[in-house]
C-alpha positions as CSV (number, residue, x, y, z in Angstrom):
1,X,0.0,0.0,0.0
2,X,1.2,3.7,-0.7
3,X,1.5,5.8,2.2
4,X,-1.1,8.5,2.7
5,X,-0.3,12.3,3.9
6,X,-3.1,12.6,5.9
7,X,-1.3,15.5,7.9
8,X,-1.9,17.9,5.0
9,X,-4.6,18.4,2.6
10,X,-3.2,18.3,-1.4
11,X,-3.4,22.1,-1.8
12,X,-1.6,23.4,1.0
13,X,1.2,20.5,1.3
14,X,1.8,21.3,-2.8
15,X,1.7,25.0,-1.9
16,X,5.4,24.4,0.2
17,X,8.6,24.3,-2.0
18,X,9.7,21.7,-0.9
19,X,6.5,19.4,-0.5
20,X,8.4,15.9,-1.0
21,X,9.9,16.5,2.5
22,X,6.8,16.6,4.7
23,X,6.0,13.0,3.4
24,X,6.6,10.0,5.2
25,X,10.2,8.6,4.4
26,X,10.0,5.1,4.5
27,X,7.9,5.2,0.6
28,X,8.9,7.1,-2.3
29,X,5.3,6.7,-3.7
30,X,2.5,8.3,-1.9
31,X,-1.4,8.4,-2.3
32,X,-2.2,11.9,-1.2
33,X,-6.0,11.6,-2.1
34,X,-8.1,9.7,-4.0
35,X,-6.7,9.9,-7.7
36,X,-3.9,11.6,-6.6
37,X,-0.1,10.4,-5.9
38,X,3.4,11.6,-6.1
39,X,6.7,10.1,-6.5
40,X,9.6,11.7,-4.8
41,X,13.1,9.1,-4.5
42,X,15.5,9.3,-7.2
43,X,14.5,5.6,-8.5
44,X,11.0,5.9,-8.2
45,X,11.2,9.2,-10.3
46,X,13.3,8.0,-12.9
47,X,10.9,5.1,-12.6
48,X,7.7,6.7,-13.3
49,X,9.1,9.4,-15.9
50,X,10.0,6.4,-18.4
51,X,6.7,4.1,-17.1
52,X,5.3,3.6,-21.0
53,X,1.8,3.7,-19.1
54,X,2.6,7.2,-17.2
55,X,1.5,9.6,-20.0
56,X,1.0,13.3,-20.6
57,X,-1.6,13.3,-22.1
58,X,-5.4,14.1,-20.3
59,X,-8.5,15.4,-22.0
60,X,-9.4,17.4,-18.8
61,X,-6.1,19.0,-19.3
62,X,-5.6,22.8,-18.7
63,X,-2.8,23.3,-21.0
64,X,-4.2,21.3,-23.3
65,X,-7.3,23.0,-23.2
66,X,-5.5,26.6,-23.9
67,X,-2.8,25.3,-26.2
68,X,-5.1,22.7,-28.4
69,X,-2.4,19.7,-29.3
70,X,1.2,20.3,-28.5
71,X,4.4,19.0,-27.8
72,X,3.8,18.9,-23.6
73,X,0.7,17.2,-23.9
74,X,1.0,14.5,-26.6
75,X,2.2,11.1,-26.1
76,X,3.3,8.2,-28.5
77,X,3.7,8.8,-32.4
78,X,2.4,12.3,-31.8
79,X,4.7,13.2,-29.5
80,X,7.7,11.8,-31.6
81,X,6.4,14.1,-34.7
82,X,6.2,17.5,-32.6
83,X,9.9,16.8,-31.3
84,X,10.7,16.3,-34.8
85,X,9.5,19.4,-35.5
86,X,11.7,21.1,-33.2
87,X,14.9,19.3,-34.1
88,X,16.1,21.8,-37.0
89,X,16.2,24.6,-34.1
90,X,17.7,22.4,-31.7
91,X,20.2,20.5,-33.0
92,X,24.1,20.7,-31.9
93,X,24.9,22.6,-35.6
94,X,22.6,25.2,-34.9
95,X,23.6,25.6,-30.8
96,X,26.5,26.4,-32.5
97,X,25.8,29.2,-34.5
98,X,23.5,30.4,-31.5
99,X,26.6,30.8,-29.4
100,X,28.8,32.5,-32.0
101,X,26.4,34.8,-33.5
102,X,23.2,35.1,-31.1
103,X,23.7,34.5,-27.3
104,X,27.2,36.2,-26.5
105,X,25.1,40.1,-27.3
106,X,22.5,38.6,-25.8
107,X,24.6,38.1,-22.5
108,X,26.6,41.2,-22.9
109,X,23.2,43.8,-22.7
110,X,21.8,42.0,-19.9
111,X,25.5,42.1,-17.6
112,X,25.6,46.0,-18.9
113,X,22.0,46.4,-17.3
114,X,23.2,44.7,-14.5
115,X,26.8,45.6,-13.2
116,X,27.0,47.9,-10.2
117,X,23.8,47.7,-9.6
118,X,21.4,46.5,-6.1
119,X,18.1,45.1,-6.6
120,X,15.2,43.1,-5.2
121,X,13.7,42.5,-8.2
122,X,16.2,40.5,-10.6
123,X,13.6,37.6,-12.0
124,X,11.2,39.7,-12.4
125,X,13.5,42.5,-14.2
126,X,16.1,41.0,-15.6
127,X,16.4,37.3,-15.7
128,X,14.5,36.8,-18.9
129,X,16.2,39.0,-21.2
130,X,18.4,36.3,-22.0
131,X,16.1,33.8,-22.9
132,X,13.0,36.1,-24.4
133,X,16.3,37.4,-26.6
134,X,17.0,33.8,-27.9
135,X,13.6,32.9,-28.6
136,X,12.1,36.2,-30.4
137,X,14.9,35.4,-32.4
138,X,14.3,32.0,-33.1
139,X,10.8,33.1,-33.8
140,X,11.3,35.7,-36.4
141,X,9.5,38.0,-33.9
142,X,10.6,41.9,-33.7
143,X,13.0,42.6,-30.6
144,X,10.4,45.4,-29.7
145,X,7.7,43.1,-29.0
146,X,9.8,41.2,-26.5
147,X,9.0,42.7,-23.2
148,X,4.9,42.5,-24.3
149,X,5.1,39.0,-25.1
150,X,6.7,39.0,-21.5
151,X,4.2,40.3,-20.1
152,X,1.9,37.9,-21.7
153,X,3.5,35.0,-21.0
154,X,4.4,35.1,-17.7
155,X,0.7,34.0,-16.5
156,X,0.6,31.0,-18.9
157,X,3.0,29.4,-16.2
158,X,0.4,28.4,-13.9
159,X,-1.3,26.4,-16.3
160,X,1.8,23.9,-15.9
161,X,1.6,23.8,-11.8
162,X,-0.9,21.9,-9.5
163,X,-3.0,23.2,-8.9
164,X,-3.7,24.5,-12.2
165,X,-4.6,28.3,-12.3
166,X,-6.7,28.6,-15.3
167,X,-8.5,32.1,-15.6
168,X,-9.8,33.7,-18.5
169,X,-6.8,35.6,-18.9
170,X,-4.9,32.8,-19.8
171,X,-7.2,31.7,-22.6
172,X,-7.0,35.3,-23.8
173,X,-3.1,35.7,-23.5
174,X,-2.6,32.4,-25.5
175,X,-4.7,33.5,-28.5
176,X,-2.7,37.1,-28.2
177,X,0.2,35.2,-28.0
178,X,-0.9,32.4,-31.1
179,X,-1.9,35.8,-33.0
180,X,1.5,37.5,-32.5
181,X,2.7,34.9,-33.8
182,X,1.5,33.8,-37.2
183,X,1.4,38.5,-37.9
184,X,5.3,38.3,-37.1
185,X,5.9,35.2,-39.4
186,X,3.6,36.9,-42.2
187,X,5.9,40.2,-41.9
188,X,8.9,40.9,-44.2
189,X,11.1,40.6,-40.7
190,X,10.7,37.1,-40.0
191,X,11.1,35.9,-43.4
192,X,12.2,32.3,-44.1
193,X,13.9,32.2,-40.6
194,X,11.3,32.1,-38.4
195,X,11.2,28.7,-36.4
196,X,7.4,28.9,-38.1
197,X,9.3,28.9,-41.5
198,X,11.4,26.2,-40.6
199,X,9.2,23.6,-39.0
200,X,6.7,23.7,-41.1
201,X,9.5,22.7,-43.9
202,X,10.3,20.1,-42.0
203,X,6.7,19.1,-41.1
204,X,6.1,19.0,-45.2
205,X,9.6,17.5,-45.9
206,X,8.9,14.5,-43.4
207,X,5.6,14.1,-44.5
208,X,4.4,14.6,-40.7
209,X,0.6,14.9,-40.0
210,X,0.5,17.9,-38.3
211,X,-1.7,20.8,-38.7
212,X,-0.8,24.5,-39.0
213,X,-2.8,25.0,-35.7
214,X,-0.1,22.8,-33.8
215,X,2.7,23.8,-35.7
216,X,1.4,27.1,-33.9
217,X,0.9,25.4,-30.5
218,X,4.4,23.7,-30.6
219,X,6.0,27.0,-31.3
220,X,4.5,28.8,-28.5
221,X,5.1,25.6,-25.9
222,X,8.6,25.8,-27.2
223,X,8.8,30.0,-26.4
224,X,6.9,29.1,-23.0
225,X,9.3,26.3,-21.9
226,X,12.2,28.2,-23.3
227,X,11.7,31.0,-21.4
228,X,10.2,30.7,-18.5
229,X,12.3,27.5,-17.0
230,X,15.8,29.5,-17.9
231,X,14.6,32.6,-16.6
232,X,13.5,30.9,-13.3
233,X,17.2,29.0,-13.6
234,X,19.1,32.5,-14.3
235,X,17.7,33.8,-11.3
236,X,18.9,30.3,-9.5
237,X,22.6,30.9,-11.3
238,X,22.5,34.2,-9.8
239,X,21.3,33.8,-5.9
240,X,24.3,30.5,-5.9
241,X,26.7,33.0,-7.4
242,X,25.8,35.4,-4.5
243,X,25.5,33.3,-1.7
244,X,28.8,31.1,-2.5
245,X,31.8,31.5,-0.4
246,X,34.5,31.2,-3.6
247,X,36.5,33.5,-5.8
248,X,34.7,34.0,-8.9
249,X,37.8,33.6,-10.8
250,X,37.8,30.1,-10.2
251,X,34.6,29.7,-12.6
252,X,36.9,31.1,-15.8
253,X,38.0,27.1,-16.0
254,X,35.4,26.1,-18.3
255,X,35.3,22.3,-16.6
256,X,34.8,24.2,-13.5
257,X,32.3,26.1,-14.6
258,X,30.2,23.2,-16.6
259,X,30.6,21.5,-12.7
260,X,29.2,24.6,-10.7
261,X,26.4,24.9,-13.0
262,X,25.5,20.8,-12.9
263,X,25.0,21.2,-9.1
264,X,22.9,24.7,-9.3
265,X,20.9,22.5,-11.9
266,X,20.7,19.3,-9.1
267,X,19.7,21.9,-6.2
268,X,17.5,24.0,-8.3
269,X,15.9,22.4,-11.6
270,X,13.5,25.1,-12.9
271,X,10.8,22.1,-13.2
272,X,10.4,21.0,-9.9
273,X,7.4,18.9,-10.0
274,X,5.9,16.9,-13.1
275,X,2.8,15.7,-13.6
276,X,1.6,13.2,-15.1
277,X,-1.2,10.5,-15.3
278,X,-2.3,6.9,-15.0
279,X,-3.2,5.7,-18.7
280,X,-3.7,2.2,-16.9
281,X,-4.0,0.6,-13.8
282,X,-0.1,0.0,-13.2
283,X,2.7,-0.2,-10.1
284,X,5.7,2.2,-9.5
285,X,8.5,0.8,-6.9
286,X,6.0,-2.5,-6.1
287,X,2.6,0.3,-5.5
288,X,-0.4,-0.2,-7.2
289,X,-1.8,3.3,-9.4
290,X,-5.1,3.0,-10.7
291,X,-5.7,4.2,-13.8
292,X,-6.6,7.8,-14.5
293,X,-4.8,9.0,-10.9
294,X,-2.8,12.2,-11.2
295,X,0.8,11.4,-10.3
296,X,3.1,14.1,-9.3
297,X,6.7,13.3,-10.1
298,X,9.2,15.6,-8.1
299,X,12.3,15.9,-9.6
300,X,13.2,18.5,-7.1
301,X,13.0,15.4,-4.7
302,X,15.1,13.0,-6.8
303,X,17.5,15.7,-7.2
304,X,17.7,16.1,-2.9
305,X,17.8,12.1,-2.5
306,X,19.8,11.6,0.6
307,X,20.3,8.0,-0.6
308,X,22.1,8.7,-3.9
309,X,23.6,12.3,-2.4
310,X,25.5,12.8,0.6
311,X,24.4,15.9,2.5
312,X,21.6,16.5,-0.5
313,X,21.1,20.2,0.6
314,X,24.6,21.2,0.7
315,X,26.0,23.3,-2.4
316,X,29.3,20.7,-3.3
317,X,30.9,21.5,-6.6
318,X,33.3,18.7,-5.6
319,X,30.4,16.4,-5.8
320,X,28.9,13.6,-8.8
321,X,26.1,14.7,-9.8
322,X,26.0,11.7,-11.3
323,X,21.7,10.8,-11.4
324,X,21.1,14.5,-11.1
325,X,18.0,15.1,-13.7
326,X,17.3,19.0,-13.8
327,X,15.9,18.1,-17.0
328,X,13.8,14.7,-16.7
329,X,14.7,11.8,-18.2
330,X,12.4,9.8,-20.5
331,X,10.2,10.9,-23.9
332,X,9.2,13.7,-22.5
333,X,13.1,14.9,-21.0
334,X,13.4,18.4,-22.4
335,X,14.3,19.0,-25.7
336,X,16.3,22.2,-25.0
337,X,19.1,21.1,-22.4
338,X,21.5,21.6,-24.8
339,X,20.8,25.2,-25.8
340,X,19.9,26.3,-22.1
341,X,23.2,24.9,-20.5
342,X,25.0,26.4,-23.6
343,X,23.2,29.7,-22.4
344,X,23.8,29.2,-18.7
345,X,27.6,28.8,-19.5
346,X,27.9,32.3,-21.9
347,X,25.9,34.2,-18.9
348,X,28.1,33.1,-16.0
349,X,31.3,33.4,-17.9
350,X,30.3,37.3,-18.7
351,X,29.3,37.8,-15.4
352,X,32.2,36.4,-13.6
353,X,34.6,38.8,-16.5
354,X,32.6,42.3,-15.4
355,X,32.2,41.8,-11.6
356,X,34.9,40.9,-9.1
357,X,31.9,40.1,-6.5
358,X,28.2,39.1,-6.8
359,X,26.4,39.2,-3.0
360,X,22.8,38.3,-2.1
361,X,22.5,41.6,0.1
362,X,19.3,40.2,1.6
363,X,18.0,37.0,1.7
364,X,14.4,35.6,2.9
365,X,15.2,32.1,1.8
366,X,12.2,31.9,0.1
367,X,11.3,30.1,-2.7
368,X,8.5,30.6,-5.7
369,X,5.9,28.1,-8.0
370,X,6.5,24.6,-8.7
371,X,6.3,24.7,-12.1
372,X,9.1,27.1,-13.0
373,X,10.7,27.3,-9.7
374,X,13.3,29.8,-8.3
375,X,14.6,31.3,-5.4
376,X,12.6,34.9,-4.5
377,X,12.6,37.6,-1.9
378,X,16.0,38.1,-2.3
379,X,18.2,41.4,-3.0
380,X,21.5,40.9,-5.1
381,X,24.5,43.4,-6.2
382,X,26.9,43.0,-9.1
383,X,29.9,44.7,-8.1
384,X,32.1,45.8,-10.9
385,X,36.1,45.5,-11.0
């Protein structure tokens, strides 16, 4: 039998950060209410994330309700032929010329916005020009609409956590968004670069049955995803950088580097919790899940498993983070990593070549969302040289 959280209703135990901890230890699967389970231990996680009969797809959905069909929600052949889609933008050729021609002025407006200056509000200021940066230009769309489609897209976030928080203004952002979109790929400035351009080449090369309204849908689930996880992860590269107790000038070694950023990406993976859902009746670590139940996968939790990593809350750049998965494992892992750690790298390499000190001036030790999760209530300063 899976153990049952009867201390805390759903809501307010998924309302903590870090929920997997107030559950009982000697499980890693847990009914927390009828229909409703999560998986939290590094095994069991792994476990469910590749279970052929733990899907994505619900018809009761919220995203799927605001997106239509897309790449999150999709299981199966359809899922293969939306990652297929995505695969001209993302592949190691094109990362490539992203980090030659794209990211490095990216990275160098942001640290100029940035250096000698306090503030309280870096997510919410700065942490996404990076990222919105990347994807506008993937996208075809102008650099002057980047800070609206921030604003619109920020709210779509919630339709990923759980509880889901679907108002009307997410329907109506998505349709802004969707509209945005296809005027911005119909304009002389996207051209035949837009990811629109190119994904629908490939859709019609590779004969994939896909129709222009989820071409759309994958192309704003790729700009969501994108964005939103590295912002939330910037902001985590960022508090690490100004709470560690270490010369900056030891993260110029690229290896180093690569290692500092694998453990920020074990303590704080921007997706903290998954979910998922039963397409059959079916067991996860010897625990029965009926069919249709909810189950919550915590990565968050299999990245803080005492049993795979000593002292799990302690910041050790010394460490493995061998069975670390910031970015899921499975079909559904994320079909980004690539270009985001390629980002992350850039950023704190600038960072650490403009400021000889970054300090969290103020710290609440608080934490926001489950979905896109990041440290908050925080002040930092970038101290120049």
């Amino acid at each position: 039998m899976a153990a049952v959280a009867s201390a805390h209703s759903p809501t307010s135990l998924l309302s903590q950060p870090y929920w997997y901890r107030c559950l009982p230890a000697d499980t890693d699967v847990h009914r927390l209410d009828r229909g409703l389970f999560a998986v939290t231990g590094n095994a069991a996680v792994q476990e469910a994330l590749a279970h052929p009969l733990i899907v994505a797809d619900h018809p009761l959905k919220a995203s799927a309700r605001a997106f239509g069909p897309n790449v999150l929600d999709a299981d199966g052949p359809g899922h293969r032929a939306f990652r297929a889609l995505l695969a001209p933008v993302l592949s190691a050729g094109r990362i490539a010329e992203y980090k030659r021609a794209l990211i490095p002025g990216l990275v160098r407006g942001l640290v100029d916005s940035i250096a000698g200056v306090e503030t309280d509000r870096f997510h919410d200021a700065y942490a996404h020009r990076v990222p919105y940066g990347i994807v506008c230009t993937i996208l075809g769309i102008d650099a002057s609409l980047e800070n609206r489609f921030h604003r619109l897209t920020r709210p779509l976030a919630r339709l990923l956590d759980y509880p889901t928080q679907e108002t009307d203004e997410t329907h109506a952002n998505v349709t802004e968004l969707l509209r945005l979109i296809e005027e911005q790929r119909r304009s002389e400035a996207a051209g035949a670069q837009s990811l629109l351009e190119r994904i629908e080449w490939t859709r019609d090369r590779k004969g994939i049955s896909l129709t222009d309204s989820e071409v759309r849908s994958t192309a704003l689930l790729f700009f969501l995803a994108g964005t939103e996880t590295s912002s939330a992860f910037i902001t985590s590269l960022v508090y690490c950088m100004g709470r560690g107790v270490f010369d900056l000038g030891e993260l110029r070694d690229e290896a180093v580097r690569d290692a500092w950023i694998e453990e920020v990406l074990r303590l704080y993976p921007p997706v903290q919790t998954i979910v998922r859902f039963a397409g059959d009746d079916l067991t996860v670590q010897g625990v029965t899940v009926p069919r249709h139940s909810a189950v919550l996968v915590s990565v968050a939790g299999a990245n803080r498993d005492p049993r795979l990593f000593e002292h799990p809350d302690r910041f050790d750049i010394g460490r493995s983070t061998k069975g670390s998965i910031p970015f899921a494992v499975g079909a559904h892992s994320c079909p980004g990593a690539m270009l985001a750690k390629t980002e992350f790298s850039l950023l704190v390499e600038e960072l650490v070549h403009r400021c000889s000190e970054v300090v969290v001036t103020r710290d609440r030790l608080a934490m926001e969302s489950q979905s896109f999760s990041h440290p908050t209530d925080f002040s930092v300063e970038f101290r120049t040289r």
